[in-house]
MARVO-646417 format. One record per atom (N, C-alpha, C): residue number from 1; residue in three letters; chain; atom name; x, y negated, z negated. Coordinates in pm, 1 decimal, m for minus. Atoms other than C-alpha are relative to their C-alpha. Layout:
N
<rec><pos>NUM</pos><code>ALA</code><unit>A</unit><site>CA</site><X>X</X><Y>Y</Y><Z>Z</Z></rec>
...
This chain:
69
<rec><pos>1</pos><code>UNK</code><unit>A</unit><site>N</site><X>m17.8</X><Y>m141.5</Y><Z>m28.1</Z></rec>
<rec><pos>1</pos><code>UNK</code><unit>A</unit><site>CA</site><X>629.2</X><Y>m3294.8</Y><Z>176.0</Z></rec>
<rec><pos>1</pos><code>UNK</code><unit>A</unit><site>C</site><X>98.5</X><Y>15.0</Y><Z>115.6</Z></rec>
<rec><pos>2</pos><code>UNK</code><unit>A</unit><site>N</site><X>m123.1</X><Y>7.5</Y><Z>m122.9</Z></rec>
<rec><pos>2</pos><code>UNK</code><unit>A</unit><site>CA</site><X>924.2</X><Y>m3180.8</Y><Z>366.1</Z></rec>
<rec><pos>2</pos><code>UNK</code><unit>A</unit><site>C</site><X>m63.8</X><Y>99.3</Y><Z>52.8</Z></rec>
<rec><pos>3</pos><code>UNK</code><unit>A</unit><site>N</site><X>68.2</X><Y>m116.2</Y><Z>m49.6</Z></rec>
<rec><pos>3</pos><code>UNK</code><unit>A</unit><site>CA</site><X>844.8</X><Y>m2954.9</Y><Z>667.5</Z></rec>
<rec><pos>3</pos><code>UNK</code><unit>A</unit><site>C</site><X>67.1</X><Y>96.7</Y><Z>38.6</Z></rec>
<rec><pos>4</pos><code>UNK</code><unit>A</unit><site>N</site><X>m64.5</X><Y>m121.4</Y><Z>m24.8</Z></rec>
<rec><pos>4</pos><code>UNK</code><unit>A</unit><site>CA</site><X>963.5</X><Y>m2604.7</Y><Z>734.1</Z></rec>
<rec><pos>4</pos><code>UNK</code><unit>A</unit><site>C</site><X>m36.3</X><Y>87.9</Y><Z>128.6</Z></rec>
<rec><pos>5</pos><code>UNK</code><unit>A</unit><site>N</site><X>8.2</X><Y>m58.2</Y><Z>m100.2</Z></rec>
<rec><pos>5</pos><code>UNK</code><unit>A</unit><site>CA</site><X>1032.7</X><Y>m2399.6</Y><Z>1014.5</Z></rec>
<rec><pos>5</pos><code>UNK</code><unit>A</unit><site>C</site><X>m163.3</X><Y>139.8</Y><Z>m18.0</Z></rec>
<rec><pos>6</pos><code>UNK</code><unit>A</unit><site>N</site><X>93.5</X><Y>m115.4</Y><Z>1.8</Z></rec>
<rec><pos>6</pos><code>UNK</code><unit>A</unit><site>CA</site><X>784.1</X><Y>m2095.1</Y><Z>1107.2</Z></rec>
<rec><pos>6</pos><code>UNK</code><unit>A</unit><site>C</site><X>14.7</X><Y>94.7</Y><Z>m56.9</Z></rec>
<rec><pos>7</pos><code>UNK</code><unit>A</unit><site>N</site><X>m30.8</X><Y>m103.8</Y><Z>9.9</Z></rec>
<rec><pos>7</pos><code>UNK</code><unit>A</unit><site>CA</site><X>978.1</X><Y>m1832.5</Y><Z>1076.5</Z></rec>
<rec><pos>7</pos><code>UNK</code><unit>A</unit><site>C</site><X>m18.2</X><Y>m17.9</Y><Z>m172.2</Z></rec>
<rec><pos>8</pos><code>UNK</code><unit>A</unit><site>N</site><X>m43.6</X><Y>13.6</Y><Z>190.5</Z></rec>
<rec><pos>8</pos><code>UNK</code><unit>A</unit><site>CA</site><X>1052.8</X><Y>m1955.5</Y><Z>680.0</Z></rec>
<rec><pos>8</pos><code>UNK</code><unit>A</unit><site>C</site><X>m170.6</X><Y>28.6</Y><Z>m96.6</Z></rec>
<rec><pos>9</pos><code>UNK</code><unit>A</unit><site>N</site><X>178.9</X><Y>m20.8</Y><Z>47.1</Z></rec>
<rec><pos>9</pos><code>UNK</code><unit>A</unit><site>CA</site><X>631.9</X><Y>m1997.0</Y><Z>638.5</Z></rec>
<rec><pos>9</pos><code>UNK</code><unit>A</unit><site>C</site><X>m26.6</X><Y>137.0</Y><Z>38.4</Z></rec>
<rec><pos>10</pos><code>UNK</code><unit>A</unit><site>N</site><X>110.7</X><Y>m134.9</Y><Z>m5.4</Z></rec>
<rec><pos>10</pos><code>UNK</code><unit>A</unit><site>CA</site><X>534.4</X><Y>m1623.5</Y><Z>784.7</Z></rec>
<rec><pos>10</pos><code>UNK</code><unit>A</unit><site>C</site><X>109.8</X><Y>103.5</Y><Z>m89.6</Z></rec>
<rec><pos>11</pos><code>UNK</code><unit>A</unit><site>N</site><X>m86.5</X><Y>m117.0</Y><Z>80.9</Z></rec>
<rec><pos>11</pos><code>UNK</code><unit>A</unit><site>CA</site><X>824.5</X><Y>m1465.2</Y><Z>522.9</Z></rec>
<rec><pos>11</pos><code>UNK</code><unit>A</unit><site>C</site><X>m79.6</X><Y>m42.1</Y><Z>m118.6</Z></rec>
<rec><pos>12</pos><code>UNK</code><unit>A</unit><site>N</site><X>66.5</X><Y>53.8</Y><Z>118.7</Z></rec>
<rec><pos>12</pos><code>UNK</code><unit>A</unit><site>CA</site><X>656.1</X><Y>m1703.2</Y><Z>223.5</Z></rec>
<rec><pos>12</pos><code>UNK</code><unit>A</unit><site>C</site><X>m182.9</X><Y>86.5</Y><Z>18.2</Z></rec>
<rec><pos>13</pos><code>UNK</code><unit>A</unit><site>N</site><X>99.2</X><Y>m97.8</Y><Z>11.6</Z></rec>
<rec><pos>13</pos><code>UNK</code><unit>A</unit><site>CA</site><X>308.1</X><Y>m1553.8</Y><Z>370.2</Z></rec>
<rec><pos>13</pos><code>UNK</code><unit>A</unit><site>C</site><X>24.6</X><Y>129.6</Y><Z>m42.1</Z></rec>
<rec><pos>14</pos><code>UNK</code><unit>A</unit><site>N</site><X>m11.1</X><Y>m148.3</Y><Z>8.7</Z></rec>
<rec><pos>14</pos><code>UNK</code><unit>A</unit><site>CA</site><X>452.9</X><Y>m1203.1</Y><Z>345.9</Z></rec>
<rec><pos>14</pos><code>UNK</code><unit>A</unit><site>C</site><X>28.1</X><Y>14.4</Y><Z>m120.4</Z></rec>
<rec><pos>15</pos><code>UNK</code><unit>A</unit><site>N</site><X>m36.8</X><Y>17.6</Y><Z>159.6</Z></rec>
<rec><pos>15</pos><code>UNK</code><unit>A</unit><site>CA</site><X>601.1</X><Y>m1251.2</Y><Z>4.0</Z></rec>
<rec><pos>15</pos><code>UNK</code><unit>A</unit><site>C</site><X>m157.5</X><Y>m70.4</Y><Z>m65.8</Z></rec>
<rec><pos>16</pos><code>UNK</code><unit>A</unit><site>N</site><X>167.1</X><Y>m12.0</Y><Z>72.6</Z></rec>
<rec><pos>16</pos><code>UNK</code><unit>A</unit><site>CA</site><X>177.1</X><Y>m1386.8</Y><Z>m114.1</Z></rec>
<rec><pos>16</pos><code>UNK</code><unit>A</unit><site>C</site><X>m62.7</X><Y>131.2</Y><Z>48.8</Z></rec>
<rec><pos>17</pos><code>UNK</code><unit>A</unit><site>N</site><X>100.2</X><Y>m123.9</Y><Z>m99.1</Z></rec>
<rec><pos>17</pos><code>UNK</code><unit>A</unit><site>CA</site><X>59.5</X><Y>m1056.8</Y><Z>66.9</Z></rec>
<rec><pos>17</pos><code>UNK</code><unit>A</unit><site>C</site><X>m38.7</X><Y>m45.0</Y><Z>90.9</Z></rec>
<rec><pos>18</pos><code>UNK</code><unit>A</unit><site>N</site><X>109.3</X><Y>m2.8</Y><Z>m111.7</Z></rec>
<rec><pos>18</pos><code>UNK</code><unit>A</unit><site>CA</site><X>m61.5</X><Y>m1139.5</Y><Z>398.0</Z></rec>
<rec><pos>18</pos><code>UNK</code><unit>A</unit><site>C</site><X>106.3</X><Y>60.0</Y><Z>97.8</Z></rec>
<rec><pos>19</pos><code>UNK</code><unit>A</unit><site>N</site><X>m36.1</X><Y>m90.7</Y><Z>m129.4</Z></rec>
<rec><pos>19</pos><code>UNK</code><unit>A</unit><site>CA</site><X>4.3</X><Y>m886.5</Y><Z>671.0</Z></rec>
<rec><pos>19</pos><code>UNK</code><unit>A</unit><site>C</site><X>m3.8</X><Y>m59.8</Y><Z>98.1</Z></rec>
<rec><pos>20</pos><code>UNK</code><unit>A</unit><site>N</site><X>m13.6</X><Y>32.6</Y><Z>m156.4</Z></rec>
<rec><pos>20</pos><code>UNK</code><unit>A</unit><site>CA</site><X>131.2</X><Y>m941.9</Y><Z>994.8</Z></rec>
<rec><pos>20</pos><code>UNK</code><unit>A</unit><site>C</site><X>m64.1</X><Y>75.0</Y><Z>83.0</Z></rec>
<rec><pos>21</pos><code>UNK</code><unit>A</unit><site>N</site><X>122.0</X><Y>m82.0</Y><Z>m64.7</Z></rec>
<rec><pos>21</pos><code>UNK</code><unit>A</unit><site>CA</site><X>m153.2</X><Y>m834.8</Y><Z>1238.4</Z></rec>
<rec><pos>21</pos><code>UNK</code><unit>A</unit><site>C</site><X>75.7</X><Y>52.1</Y><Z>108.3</Z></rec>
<rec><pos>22</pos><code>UNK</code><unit>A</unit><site>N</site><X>m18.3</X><Y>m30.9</Y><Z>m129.9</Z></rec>
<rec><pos>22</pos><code>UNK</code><unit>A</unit><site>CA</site><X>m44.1</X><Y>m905.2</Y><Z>1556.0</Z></rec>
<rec><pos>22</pos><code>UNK</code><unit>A</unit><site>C</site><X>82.4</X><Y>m114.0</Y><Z>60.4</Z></rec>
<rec><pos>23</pos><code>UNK</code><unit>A</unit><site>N</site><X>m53.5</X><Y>103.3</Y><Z>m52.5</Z></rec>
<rec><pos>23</pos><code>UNK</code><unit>A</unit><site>CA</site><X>228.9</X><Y>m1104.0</Y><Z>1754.4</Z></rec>
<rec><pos>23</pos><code>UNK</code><unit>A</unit><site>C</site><X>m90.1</X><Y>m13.2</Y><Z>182.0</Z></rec>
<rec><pos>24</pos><code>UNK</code><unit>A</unit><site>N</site><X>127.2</X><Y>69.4</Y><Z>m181.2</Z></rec>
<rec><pos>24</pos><code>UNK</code><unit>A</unit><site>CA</site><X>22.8</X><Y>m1305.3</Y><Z>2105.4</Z></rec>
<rec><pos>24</pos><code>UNK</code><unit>A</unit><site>C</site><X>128.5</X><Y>m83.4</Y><Z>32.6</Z></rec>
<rec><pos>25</pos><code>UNK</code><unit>A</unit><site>N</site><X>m80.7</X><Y>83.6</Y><Z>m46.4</Z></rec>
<rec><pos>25</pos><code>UNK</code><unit>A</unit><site>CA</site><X>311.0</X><Y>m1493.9</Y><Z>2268.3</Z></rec>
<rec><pos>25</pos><code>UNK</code><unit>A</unit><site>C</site><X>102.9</X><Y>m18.4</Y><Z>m130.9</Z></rec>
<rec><pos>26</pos><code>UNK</code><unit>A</unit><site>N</site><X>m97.3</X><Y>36.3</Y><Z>108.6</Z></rec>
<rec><pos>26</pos><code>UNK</code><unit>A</unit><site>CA</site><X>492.4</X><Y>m1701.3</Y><Z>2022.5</Z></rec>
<rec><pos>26</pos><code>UNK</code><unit>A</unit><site>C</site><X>m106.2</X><Y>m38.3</Y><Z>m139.6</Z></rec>
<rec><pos>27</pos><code>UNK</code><unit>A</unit><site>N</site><X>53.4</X><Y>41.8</Y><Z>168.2</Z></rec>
<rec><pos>27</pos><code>UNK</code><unit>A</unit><site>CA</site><X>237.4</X><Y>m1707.6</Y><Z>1723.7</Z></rec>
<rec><pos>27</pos><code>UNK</code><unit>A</unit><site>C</site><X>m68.1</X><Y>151.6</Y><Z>m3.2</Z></rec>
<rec><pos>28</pos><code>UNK</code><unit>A</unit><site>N</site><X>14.4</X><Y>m155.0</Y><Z>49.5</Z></rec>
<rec><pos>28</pos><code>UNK</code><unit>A</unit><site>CA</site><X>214.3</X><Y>m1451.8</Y><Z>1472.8</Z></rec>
<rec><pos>28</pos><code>UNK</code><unit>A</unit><site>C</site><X>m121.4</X><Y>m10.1</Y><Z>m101.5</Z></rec>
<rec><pos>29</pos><code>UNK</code><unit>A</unit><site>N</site><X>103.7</X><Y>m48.0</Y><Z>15.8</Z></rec>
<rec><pos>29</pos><code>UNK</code><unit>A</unit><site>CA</site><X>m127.2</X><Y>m1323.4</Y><Z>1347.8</Z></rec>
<rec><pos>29</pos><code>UNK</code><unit>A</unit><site>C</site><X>36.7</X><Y>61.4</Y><Z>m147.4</Z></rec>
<rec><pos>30</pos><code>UNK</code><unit>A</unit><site>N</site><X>17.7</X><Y>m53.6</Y><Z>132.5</Z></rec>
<rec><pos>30</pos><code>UNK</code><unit>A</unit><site>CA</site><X>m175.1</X><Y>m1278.3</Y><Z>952.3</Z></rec>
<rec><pos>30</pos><code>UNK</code><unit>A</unit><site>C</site><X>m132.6</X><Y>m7.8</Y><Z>m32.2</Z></rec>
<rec><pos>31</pos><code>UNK</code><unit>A</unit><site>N</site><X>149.5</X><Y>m28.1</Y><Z>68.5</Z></rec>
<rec><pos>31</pos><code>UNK</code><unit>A</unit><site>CA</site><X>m457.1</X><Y>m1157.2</Y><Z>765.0</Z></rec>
<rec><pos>31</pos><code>UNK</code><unit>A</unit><site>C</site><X>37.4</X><Y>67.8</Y><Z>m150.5</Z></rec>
<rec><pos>32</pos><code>UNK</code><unit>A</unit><site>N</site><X>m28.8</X><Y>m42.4</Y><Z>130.3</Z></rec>
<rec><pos>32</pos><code>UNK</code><unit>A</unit><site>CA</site><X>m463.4</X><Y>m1045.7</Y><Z>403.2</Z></rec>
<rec><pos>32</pos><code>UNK</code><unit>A</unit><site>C</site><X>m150.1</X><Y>72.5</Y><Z>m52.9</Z></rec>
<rec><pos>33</pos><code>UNK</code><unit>A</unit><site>N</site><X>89.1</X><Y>m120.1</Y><Z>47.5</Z></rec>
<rec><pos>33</pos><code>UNK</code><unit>A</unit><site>CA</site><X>m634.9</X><Y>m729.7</Y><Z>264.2</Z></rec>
<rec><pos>33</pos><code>UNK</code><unit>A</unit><site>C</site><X>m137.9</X><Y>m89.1</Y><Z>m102.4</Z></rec>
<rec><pos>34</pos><code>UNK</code><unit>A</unit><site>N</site><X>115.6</X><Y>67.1</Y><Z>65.3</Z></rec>
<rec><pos>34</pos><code>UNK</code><unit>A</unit><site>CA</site><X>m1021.8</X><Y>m878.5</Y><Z>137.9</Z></rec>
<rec><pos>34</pos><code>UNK</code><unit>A</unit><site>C</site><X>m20.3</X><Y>m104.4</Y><Z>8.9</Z></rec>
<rec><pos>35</pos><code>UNK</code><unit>A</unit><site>N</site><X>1.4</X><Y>162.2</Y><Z>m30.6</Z></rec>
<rec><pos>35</pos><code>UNK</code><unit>A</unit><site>CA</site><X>m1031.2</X><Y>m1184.1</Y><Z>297.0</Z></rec>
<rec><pos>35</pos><code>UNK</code><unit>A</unit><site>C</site><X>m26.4</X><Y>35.2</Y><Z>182.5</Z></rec>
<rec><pos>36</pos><code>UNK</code><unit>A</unit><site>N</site><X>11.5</X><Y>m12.4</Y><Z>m85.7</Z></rec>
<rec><pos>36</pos><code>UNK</code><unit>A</unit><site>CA</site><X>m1195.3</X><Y>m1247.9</Y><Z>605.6</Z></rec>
<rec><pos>36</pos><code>UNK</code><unit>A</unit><site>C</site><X>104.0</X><Y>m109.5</Y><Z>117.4</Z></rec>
<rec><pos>37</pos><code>UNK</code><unit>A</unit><site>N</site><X>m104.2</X><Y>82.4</Y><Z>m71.9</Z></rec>
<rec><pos>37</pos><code>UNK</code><unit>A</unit><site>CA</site><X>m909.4</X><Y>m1547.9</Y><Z>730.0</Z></rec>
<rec><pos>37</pos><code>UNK</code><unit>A</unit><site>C</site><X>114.8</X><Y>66.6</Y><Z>23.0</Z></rec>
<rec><pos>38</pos><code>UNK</code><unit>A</unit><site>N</site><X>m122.6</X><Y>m39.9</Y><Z>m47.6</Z></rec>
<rec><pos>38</pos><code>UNK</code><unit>A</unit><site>CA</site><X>m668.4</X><Y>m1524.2</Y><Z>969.0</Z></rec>
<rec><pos>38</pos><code>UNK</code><unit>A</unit><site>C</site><X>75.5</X><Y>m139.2</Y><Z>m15.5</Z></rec>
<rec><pos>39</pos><code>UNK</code><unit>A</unit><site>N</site><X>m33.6</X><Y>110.5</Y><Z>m3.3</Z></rec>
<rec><pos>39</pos><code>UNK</code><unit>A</unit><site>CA</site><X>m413.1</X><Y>m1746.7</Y><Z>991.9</Z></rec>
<rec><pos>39</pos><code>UNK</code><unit>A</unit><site>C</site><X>146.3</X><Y>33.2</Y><Z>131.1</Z></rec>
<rec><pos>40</pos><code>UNK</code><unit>A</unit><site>N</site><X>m97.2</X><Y>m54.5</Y><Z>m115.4</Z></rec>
<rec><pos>40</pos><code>UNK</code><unit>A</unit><site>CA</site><X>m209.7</X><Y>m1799.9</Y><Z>1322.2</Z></rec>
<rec><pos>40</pos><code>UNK</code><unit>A</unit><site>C</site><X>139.7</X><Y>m126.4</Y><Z>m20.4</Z></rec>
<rec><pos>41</pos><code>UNK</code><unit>A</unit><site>N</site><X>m127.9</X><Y>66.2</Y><Z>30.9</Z></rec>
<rec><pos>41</pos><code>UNK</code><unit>A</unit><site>CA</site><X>177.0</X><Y>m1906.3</Y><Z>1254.8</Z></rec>
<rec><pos>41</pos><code>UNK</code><unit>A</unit><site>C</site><X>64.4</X><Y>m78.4</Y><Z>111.1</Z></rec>
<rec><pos>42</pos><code>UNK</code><unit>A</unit><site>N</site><X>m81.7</X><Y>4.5</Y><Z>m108.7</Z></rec>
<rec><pos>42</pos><code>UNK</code><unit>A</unit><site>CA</site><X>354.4</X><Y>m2050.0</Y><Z>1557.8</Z></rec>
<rec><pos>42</pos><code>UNK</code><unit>A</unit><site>C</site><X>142.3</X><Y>1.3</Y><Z>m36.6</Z></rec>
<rec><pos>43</pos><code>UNK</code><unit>A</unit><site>N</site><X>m110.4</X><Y>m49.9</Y><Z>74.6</Z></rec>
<rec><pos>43</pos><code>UNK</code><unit>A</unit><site>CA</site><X>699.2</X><Y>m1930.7</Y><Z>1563.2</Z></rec>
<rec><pos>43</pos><code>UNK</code><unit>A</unit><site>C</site><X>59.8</X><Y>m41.1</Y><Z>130.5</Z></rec>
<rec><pos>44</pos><code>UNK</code><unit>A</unit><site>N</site><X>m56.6</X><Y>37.6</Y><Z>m135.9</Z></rec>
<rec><pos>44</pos><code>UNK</code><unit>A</unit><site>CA</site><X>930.6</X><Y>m2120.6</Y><Z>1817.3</Z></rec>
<rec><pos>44</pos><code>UNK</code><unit>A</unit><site>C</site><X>123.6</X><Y>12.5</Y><Z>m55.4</Z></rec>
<rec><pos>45</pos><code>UNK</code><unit>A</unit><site>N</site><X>m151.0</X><Y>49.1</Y><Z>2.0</Z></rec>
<rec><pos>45</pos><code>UNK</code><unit>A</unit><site>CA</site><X>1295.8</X><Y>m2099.5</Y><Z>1726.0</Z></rec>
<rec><pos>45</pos><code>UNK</code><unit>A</unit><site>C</site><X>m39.4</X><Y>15.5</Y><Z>m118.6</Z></rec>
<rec><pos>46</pos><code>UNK</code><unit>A</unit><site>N</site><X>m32.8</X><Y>72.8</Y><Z>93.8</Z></rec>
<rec><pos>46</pos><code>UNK</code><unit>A</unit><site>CA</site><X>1405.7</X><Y>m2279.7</Y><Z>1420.5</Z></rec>
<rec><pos>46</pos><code>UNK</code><unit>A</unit><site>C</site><X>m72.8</X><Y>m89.8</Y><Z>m30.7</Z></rec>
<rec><pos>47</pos><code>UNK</code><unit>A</unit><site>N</site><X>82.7</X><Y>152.1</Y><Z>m14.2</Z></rec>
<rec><pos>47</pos><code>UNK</code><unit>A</unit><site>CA</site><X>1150.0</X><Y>m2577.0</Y><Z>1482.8</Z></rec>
<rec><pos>47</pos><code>UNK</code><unit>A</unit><site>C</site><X>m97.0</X><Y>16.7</Y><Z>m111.4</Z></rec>
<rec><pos>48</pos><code>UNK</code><unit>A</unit><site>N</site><X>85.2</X><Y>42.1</Y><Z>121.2</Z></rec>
<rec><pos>48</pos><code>UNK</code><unit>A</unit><site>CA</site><X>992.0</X><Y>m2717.0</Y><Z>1193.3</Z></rec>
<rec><pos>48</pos><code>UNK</code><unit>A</unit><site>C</site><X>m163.5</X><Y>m15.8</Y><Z>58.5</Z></rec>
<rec><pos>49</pos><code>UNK</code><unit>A</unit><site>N</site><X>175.4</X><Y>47.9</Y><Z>m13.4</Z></rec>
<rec><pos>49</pos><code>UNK</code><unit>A</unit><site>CA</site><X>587.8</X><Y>m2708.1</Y><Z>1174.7</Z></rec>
<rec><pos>49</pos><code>UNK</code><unit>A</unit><site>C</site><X>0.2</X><Y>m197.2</Y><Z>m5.0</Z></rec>
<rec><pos>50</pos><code>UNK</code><unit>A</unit><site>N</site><X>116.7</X><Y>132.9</Y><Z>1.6</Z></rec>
<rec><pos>50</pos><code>UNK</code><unit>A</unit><site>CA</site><X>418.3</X><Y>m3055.6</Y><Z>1217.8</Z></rec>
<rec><pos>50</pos><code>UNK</code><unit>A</unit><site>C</site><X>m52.3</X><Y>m0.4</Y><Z>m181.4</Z></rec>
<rec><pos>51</pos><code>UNK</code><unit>A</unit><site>N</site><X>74.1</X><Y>35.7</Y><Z>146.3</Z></rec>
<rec><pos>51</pos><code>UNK</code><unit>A</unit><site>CA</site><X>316.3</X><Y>m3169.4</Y><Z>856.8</Z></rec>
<rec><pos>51</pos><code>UNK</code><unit>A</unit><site>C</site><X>m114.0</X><Y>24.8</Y><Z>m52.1</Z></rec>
<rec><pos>52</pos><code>UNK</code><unit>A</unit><site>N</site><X>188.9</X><Y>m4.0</Y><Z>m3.0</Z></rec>
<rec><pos>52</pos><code>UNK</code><unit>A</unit><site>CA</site><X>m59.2</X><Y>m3167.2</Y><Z>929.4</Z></rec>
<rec><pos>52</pos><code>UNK</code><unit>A</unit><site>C</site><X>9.4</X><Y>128.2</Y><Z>m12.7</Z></rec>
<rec><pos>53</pos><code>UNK</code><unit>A</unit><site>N</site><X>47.6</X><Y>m114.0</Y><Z>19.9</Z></rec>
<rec><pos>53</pos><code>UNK</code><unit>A</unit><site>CA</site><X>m46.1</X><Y>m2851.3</Y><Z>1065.8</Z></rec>
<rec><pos>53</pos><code>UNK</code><unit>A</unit><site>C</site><X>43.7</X><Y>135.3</Y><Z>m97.0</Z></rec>
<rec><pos>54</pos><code>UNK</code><unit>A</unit><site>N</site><X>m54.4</X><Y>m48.2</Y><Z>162.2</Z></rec>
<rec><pos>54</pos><code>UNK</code><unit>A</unit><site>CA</site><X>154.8</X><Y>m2691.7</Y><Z>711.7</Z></rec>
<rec><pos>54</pos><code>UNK</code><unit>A</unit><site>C</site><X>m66.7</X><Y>m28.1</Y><Z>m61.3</Z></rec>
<rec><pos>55</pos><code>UNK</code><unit>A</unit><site>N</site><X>119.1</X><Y>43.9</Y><Z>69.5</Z></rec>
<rec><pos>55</pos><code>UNK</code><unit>A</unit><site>CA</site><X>m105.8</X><Y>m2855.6</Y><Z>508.8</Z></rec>
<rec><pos>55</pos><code>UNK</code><unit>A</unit><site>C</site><X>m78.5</X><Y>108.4</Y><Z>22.3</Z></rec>
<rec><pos>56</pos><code>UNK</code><unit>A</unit><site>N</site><X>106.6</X><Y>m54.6</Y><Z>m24.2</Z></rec>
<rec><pos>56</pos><code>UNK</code><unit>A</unit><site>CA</site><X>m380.2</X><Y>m2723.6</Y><Z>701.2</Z></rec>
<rec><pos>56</pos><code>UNK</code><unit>A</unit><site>C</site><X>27.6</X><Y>190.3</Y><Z>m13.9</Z></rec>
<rec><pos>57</pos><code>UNK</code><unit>A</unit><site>N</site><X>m61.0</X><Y>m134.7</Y><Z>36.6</Z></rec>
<rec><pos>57</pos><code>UNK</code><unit>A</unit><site>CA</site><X>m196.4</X><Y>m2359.8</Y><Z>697.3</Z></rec>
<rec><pos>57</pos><code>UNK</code><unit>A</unit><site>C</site><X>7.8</X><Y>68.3</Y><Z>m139.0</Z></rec>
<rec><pos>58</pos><code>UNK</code><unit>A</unit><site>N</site><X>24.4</X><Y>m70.7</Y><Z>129.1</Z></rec>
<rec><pos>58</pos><code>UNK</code><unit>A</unit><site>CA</site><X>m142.2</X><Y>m2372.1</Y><Z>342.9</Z></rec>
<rec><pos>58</pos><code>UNK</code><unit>A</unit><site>C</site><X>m119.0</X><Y>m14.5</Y><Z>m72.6</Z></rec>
<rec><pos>59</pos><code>UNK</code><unit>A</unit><site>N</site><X>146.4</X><Y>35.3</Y><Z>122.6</Z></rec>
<rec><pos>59</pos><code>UNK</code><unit>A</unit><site>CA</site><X>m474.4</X><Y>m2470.6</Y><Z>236.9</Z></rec>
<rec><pos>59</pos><code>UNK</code><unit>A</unit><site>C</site><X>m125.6</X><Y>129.2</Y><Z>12.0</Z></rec>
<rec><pos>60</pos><code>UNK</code><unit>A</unit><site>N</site><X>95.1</X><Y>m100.4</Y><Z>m62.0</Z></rec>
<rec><pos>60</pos><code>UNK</code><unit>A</unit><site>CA</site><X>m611.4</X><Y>m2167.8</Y><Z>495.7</Z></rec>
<rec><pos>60</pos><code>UNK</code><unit>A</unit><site>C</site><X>15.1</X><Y>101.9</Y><Z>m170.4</Z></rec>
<rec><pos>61</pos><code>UNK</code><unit>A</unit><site>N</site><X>m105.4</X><Y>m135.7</Y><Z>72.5</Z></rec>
<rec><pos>61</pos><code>UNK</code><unit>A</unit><site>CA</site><X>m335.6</X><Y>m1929.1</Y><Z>273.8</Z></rec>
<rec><pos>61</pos><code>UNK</code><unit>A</unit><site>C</site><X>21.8</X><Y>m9.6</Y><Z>m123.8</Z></rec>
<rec><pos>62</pos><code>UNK</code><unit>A</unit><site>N</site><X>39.8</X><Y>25.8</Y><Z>151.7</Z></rec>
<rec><pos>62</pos><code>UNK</code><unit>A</unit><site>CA</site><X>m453.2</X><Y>m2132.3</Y><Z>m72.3</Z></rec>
<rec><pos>62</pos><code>UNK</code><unit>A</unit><site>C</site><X>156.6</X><Y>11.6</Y><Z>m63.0</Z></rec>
<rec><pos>63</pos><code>UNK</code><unit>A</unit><site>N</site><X>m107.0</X><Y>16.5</Y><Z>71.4</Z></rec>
<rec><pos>63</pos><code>UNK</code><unit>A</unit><site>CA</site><X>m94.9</X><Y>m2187.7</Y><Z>m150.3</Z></rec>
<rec><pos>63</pos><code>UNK</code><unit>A</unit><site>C</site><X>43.7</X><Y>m115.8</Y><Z>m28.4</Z></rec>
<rec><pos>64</pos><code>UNK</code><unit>A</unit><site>N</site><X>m35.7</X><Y>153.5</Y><Z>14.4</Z></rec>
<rec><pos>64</pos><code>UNK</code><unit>A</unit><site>CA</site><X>91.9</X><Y>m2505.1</Y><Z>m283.7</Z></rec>
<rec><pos>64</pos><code>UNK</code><unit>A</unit><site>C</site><X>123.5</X><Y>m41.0</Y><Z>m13.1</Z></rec>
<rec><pos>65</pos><code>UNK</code><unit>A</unit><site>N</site><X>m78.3</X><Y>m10.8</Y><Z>m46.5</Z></rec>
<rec><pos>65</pos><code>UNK</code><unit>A</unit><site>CA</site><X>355.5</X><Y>m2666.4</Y><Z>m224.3</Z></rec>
<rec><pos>65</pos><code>UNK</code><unit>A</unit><site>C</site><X>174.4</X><Y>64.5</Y><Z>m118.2</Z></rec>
<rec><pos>66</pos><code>UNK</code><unit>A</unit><site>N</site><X>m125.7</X><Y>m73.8</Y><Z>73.5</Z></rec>
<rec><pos>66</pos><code>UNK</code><unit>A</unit><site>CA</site><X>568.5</X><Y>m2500.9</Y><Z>m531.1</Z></rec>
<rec><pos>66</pos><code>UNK</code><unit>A</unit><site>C</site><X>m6.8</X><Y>142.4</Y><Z>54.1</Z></rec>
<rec><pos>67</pos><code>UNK</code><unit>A</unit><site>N</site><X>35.6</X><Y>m117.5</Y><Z>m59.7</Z></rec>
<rec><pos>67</pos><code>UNK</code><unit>A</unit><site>CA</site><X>462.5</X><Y>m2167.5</Y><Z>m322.9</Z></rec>
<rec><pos>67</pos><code>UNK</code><unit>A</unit><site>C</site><X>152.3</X><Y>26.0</Y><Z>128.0</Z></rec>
<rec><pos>68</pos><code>UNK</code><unit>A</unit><site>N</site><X>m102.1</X><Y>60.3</Y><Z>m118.6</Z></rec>
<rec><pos>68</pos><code>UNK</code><unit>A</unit><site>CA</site><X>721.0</X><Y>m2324.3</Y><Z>m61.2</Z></rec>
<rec><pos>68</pos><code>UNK</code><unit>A</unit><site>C</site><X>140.5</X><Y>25.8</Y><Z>m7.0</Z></rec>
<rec><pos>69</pos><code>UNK</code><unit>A</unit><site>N</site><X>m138.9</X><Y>3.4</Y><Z>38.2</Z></rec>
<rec><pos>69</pos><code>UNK</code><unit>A</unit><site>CA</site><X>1038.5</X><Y>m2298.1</Y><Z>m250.5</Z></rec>
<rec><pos>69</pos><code>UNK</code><unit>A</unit><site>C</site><X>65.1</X><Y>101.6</Y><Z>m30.7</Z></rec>
């Protein structure tokens, strides 16, 4: 799995439906209408997520990795 910046993961959330709640510093706050998970993005720059923590993100946000492209 190749890894992708933040910014590129909270546009792919927005394109499955999940609303942007609330920005806290540098991570941005999604939630999606009938679902009690949030899921918090970190958004630094350009900088690619960590592998693990893309996994663990998309597994919150039940997407896979053809969701990605």
């Amino acid at each position: 799995m190749k890894s992708i910046s933040g910014k590129k993961f909270a546009k792919i959330l927005e394109q499955n439906g999940w609303q942007l709640l609330r920005i806290q510093g540098s991570h941005h706050i999604y939630c999606k209408p009938g679902q009690t998970t949030r899921i918090s993005v970190p958004i630094h720059g350009n900088k690619d997520l960590k592998v693990g923590l893309l996994r663990y993100l998309m597994k919150q946000a039940s997407l896979s990795e053809d969701d990605l492209k």
